[in-house]
C-alpha positions in Angstrom: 62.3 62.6 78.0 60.4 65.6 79.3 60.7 69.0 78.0 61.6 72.1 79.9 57.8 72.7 82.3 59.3 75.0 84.7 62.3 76.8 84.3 63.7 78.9 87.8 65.4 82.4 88.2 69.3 80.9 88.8 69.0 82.8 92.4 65.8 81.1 93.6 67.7 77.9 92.0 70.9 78.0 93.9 68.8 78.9 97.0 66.7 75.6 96.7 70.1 73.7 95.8 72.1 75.0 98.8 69.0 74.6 101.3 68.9 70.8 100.5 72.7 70.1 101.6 74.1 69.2 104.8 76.0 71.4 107.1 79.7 72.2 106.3 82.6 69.3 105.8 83.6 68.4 109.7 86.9 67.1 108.8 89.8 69.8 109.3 93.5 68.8 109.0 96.8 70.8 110.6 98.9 72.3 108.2 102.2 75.0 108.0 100.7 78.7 108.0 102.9 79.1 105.2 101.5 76.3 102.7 97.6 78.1 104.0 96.7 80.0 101.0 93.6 80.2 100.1 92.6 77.5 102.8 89.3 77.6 105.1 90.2 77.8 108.6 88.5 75.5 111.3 88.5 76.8 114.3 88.9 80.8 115.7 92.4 81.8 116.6 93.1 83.6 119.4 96.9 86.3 119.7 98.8 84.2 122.0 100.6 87.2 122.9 100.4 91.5 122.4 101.2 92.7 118.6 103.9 94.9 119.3 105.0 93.3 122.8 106.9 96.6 123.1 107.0 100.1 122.3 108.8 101.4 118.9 109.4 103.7 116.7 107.9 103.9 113.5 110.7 106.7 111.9 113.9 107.1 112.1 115.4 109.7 114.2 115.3 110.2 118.0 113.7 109.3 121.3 112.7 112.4 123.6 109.9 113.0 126.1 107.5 115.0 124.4 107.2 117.5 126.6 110.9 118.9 126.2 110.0 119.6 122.5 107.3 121.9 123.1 107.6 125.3 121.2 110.4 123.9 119.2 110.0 125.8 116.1 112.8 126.6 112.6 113.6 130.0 114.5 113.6 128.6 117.9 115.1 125.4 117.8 114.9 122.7 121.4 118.3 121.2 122.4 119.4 117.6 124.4 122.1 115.9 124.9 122.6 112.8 122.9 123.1 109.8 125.4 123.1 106.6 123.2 121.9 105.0 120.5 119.2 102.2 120.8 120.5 99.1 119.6 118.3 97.0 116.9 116.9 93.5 117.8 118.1 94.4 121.5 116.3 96.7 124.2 118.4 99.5 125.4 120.3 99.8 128.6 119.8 103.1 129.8 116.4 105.7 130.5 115.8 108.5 128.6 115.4 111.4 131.5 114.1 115.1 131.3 116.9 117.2 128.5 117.9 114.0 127.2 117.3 112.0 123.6 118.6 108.7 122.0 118.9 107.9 118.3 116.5 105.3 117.2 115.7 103.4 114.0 112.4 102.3 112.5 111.2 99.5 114.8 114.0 100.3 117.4 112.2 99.6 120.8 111.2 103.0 122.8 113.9 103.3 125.8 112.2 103.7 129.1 111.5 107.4 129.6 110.6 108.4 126.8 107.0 109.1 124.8 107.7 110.4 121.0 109.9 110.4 118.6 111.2 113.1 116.6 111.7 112.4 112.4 115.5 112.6 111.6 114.7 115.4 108.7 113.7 118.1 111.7 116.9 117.1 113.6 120.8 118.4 113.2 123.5 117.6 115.5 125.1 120.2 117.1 127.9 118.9 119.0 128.8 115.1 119.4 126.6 115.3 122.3 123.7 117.5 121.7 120.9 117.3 119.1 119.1 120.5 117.6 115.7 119.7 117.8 113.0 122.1 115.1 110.0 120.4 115.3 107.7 119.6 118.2 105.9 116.3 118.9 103.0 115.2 121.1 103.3 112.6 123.5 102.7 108.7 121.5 104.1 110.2 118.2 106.0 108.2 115.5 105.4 105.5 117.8 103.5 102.0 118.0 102.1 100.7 121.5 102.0 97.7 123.0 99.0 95.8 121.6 98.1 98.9 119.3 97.9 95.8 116.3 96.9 93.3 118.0 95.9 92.6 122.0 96.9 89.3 124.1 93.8 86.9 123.8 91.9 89.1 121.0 90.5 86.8 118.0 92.3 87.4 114.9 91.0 84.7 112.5 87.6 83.3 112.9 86.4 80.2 111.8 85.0 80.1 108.1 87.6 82.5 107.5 89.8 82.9 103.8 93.7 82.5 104.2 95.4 85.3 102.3 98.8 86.8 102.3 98.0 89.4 105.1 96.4 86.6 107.4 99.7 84.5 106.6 102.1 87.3 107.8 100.0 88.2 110.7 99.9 84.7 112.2 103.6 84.6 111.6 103.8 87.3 113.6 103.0 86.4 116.5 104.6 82.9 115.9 101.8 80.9 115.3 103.3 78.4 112.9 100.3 75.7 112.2 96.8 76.1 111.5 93.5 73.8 111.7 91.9 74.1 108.1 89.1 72.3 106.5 89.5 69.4 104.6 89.3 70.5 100.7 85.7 68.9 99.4 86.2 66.2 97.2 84.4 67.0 93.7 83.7 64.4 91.5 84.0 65.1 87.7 82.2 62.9 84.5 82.1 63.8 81.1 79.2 61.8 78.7 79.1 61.2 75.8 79.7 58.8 73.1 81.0 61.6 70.7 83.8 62.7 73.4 87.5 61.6 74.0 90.5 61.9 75.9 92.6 65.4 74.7 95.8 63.2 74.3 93.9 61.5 71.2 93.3 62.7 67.6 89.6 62.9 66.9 88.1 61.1 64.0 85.2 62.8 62.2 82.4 63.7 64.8 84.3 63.3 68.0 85.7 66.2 70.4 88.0 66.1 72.9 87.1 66.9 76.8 87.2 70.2 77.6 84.5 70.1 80.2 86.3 67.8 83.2 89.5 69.9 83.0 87.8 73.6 83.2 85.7 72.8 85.7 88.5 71.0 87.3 90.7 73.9 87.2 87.3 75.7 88.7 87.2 73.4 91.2 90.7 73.9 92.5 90.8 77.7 92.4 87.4 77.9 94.5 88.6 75.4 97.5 87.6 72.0 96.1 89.8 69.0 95.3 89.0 67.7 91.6 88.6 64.0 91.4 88.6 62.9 87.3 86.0 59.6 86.9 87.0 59.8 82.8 84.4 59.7 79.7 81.6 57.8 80.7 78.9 55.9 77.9 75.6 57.8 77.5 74.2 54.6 78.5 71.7 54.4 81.5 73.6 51.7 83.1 77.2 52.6 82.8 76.4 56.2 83.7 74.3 55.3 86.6 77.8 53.3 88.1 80.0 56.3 87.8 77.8 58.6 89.4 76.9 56.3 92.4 80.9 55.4 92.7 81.6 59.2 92.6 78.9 60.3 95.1 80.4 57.5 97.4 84.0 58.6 97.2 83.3 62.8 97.0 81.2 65.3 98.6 80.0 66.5 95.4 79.4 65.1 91.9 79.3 66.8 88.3 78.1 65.3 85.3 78.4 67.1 82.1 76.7 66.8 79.1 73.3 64.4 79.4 71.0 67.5 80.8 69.1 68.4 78.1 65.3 67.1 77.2 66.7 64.8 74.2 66.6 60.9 73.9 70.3 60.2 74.4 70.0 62.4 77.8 70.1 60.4 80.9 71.4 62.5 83.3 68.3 63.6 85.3 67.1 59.6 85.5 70.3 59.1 87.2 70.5 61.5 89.6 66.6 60.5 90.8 68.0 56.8 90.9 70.7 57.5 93.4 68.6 58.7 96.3 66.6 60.8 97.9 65.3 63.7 97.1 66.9 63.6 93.4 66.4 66.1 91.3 65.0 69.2 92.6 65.5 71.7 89.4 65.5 71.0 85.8 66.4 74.1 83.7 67.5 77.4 84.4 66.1 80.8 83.6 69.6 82.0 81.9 71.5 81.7 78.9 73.8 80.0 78.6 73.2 77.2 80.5 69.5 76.6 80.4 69.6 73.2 80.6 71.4 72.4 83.9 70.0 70.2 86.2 70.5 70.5 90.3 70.0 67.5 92.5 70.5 66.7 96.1 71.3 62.3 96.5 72.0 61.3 100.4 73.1 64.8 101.5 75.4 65.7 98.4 74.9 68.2 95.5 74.7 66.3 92.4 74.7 68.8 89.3 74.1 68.1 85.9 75.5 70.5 83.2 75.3 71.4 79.8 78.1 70.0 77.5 78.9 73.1 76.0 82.2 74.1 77.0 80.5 77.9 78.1 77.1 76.9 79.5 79.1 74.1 81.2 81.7 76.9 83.0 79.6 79.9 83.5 77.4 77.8 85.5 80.4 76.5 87.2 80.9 80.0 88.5 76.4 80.2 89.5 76.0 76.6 90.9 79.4 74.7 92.1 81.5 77.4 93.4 78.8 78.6 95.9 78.5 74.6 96.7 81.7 74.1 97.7 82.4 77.4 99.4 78.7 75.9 102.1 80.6 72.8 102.3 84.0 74.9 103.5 82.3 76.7 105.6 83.5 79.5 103.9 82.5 83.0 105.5 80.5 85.3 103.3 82.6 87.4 101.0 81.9 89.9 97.8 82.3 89.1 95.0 85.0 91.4 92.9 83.5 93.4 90.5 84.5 96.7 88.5 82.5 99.0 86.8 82.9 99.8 83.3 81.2 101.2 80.2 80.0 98.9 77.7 80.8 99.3 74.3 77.8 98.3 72.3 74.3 97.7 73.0 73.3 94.2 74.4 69.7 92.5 73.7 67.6 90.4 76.1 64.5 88.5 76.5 62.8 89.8 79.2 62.4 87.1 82.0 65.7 85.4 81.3 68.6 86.4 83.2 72.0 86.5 80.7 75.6 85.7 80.9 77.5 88.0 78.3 81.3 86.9 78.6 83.5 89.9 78.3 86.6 91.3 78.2 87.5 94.5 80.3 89.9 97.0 78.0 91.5 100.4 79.3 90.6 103.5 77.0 93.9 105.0 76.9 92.2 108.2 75.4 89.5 108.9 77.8 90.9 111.0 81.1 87.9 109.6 83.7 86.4 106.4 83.7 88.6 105.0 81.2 87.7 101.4 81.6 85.5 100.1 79.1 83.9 96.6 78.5 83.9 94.5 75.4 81.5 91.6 75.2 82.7 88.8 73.3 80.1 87.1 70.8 80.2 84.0 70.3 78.5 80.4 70.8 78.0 78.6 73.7 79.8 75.1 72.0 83.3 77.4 71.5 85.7 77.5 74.7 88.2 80.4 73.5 84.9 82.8 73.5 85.6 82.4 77.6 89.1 81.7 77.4 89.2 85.8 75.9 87.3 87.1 78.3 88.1 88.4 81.9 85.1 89.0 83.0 81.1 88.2 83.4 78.5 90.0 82.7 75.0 89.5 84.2 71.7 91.0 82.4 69.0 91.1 85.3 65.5 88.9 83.8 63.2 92.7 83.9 65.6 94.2 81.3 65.3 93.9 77.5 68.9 94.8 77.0 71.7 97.4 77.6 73.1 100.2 75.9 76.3 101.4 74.6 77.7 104.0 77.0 75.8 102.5 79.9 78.1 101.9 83.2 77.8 97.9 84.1 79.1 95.9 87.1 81.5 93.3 85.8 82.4 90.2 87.7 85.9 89.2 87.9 86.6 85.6 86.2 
């Protein structure tokens, strides 16, 4: 097998992969807003109605016309007569005319005549009929309008858009009760290797279990994608070659790990060029970990080939498949979350290569400001609980030669 020739920045990597694939998945499905979460939406939705339909209050305390508080003041308090109390879930019967209030809870709806409402604290009754009024208000206070959240027709969801708690509520709202979402991309997953076995067996000398089908699995799942398992396949050509090709039939994306590095044993580049055009389009990686990974385009479908180390295999999860299969949703650009933090130690680099410390984000009970600090977490690339102990990535750009202790770093969120 060939060694390493040309090894690309991951950014002009994942650009080359994600130019080569087709446009998003077509296929959307109808599902219950509730059961949305985290879900790609298909199509823009438009408020079927006003969000409020009516006017209401937003305190508790009592409906006036605004302009029969003015001047109201501790030492010269306004006074109205009380002529009902607006009934909850129910608009009122009667108008609120000039000298006249109404008591009114939070989300009451606004009585005809009236334009403000006036907080309960700044209120004492007087008689059973008359209010004591100390504070003024301007007309539209302590009040929502109609359509002041949302207006009839407006778009409120557009397509490519993420499903999150807020968007679920909000569609409740205004009773839309079934959503058009795009069909989860089917990822297929193969481990290699001869040396590898199922995690329900006990290992004889030289074997590991699979750790690689089930993080990036889990990966797979949390960024959009439906995981599809395809077992521990033989590091022969032949039998390697199968899986892949009945993967990329079934799924929209395939993952091999293990079988991408330049040794003998490795097949994992010949098989990708033997399933279709254009093959393989990059061959090692300008990072660490990870260097060897492999990205390959076969009949339209990202075929990507990754390290067997448990952490090479991951963190390049996180670089190469999750921006995959958020194209494939659709998915509408979003940042990624980060925090800023002080790092702990000094960090070294090989200038040109661009790093991937794990970390682990701790708060510094004793520092006042800027209290969160950053621990990265040594260890090789072969051993999973170095990643399962951190909460965090850290990225070292390729023109620096390291960082130092003290320095504030952008840490992204794992």
């Amino acid at each position: 097998m060939p060694e390493f020739l040309t090894l690309l920045p991951p950014d002009e990597a994942r650009t080359a992969l994600l130019s080569h694939l087709s446009q998003p998945i077509p296929d959307s499905e109808i599902i219950d807003v509730p059961s949305s979460l985290g879900r790609i939406l298909a199509e823009d939705i438009l408020a079927p109605h006003s969000l409020p339909d009516f006017q209401r209050s937003t305190v508790d305390g009592y409906a006036v016309r605004a302009g029969n508080t003015h001047g109201a003041s501790d030492s010269l308090p306004a006074y109205l007569n009380l002529i009902g109390e607006v009934p909850m879930g129910d608009a009122p019967a009667f108008e609120i005319r000039s000298g006249q209030c109404a008591l009114i809870h939070t989300g009451g709806m606004l009585p005809n005549g009236a334009d403000a409402v006036v907080m309960l604290e700044y209120t004492q009754s007087v008689q059973k009929e008359e209010i004591e009024l100390f504070r003024a208000v301007a007309e539209g206070e302590n009040i929502i309008h109609v359509g002041e959240d949302v207006a009839q027709g407006q778009t409120i969801q557009f397509q490519g858009s993420l499903m999150r708690p807020a968007e679920i509520g909000g569609l409740m709202a205004l009773g839309i009760v079934k959503v058009k979402v795009v069909r989860k991309p089917r990822v297929g997953l193969i481990s290699t290797g001869d040396e590898v076995i199922d995690p329900s067996q006990s290992p004889r000398p030289g074997q590991v279990r699979d750790v690689n089908s089930f993080t990036l699995g889990a990966l797979v799942e949390k960024s959009g994608g439906l995981a599809k398992l395809y077992g521990i396949v033989s590091d022969e050509f032949d039998a390697l070659k199968n899986a892949a090709a009945k993967a990329l039939s079934e799924c929209d994306v395939v993952i091999i790990t293990a079988g991408s590095s330049a040794s003998a044993r490795d097949r994992t580049a010949d098989v990708i060029r033997s399933l279709g055009p254009p093959g393989v389009l990059v061959h090692g990686i300008n990072t660490r970990p990870g260097k060897p990974t492999i990205l390959g385009v076969c009949a339209g479908k990202a075929v990507i080939g990754l390290p067997g180390n448990p952490v090479s295999a991951l963190v390049n999860g996180y670089l190469f498949v999750v921006p995959v299969i958020e194209k494939l949703l659709g998915a509408l650009p979003l940042p990624r979350a980060t925090v800023l933090a002080r790092l702990t130690v000094n960090l070294s680099s090989q200038a040109g290569r661009e790093d991937w410390w794990p970390v682990k984000l701790i708060v510094n009970q004793k520092s006042k400001v800027e209290n969160l600090e950053v621990d990265p977490i040594f260890g090789k690339s072969n051993l999973i609980f170095t990643l399962a102990a951190a909460n965090g990535l850290l990225r070292i750009h390729p023109d620096a030669t390291g960082l130092s202790a003290g320095e504030l770093v952008e840490v992204f969120l794992i």
